[in-house]
C-alpha positions in Angstrom: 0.0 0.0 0.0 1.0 3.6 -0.6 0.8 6.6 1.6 -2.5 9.1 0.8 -2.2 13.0 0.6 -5.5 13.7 0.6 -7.6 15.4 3.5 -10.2 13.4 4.5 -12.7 15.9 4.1 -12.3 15.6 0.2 -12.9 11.8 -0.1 -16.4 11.6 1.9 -19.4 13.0 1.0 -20.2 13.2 4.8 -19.3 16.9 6.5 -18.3 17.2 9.9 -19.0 16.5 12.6 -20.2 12.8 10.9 -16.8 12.5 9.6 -15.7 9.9 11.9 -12.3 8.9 10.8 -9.4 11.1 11.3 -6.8 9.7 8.2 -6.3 7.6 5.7 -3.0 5.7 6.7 -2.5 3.8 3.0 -4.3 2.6 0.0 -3.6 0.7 -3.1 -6.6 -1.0 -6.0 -7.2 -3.7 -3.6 -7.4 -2.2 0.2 -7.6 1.2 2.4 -5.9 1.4 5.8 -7.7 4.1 7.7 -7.1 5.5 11.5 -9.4 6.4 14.1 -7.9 8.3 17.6 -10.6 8.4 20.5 -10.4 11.5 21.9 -13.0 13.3 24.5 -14.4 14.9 21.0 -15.0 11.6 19.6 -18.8 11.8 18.2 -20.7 9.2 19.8 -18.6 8.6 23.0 -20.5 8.0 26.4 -18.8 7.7 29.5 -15.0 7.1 28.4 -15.6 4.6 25.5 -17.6 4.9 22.4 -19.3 1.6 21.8 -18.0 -0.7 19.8 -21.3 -0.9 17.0 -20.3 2.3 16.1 -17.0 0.4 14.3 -19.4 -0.5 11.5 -19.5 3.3 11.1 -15.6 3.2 11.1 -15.6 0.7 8.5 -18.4 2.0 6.4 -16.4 5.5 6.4 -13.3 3.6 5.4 -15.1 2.1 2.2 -16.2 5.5 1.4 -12.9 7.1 1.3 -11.7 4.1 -0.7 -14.1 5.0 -2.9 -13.4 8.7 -3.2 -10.1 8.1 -3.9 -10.5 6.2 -6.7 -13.2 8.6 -7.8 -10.9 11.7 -8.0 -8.1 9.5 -9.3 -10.3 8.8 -12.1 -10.9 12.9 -12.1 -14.5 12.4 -10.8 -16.4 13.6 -8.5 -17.1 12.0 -4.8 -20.7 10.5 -4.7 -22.9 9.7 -1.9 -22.7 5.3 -0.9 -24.4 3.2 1.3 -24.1 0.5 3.7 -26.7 -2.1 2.5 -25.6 -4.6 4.7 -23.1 -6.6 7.5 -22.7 -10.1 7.7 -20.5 -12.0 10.6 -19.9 -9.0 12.1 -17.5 -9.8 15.4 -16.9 -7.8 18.0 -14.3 -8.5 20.8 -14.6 -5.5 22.5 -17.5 -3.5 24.2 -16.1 -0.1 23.2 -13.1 2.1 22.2 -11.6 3.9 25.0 -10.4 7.3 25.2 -6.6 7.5 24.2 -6.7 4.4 21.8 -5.7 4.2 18.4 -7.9 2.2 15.7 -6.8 0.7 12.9 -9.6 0.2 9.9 -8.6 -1.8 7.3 -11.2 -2.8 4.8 -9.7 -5.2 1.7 -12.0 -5.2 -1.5 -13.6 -8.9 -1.9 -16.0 -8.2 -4.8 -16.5 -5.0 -6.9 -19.5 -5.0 -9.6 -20.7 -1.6 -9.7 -22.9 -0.3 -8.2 -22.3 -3.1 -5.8 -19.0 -3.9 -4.1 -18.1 -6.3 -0.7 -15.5 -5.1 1.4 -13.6 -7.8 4.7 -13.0 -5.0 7.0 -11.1 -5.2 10.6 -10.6 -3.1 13.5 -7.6 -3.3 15.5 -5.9 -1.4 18.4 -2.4 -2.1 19.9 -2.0 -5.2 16.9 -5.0 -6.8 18.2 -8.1 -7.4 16.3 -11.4 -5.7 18.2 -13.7 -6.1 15.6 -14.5 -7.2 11.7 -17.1 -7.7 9.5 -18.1 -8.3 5.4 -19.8 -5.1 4.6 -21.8 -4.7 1.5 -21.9 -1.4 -0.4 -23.6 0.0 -2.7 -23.4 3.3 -4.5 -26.2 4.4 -7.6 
């Protein structure tokens, strides 16, 4: 995978404060690597942690900047997706704590437009906290 210079503001179609990841780490035709940092400004967070279901979010977000990458490479526009659906979805944690570092990495399975499947995984401190199969879909 190669480093990214793009902002993530330019590869979603979301505005913040939905923008939920904070970088893209590296991407190449087959995956995205994506970073998350929990801070006390992280949307969703309740208590110290925000629950771990919201990782689908993470992952969902990842695809989409995957996708608006390869839309402006292509010297296109960014278009609006959506998440049609999760299969064996795992989750080994009950949330993200405050001061961890995610890791999203979502690795292209399937791509026939307008549909695509996506493996994607969550990990903190080399440890997988959660994965799924996501299925996208974008008119």
């Amino acid at each position: 995978m190669q480093a990214v210079s793009y902002n993530i503001e330019d590869l979603l179609y979301h505005a913040r404060p939905m923008i939920l990841i904070d970088q893209v780490e590296a991407y190449d035709a087959e995956a995205i690597q994506t970073v998350v940092e929990i801070s006390e400004d992280s949307p969703f967070l309740e208590k110290d942690r925000v629950p771990a279901y919201v990782g689908i979010e993470y992952m969902a977000q990842s695809i989409a900047a995957y996708s608006g990458i390869k839309a402006l490479q292509a010297g296109g526009v960014v278009k609006i997706g959506y998440l049609a659906s999760a299969r064996n979805m795992t989750l080994q944690t009950a949330g993200f704590k405050i001061g961890e570092k995610l890791e999203i990495v979502a690795k292209l399975v399937y791509d026939e437009a307008p549909m695509a499947v996506f493996d994607c995984q969550i990990n903190t401190n080399d440890k997988m906290v959660a994965a799924a199969r996501l299925n996208v879909y974008q008119p």
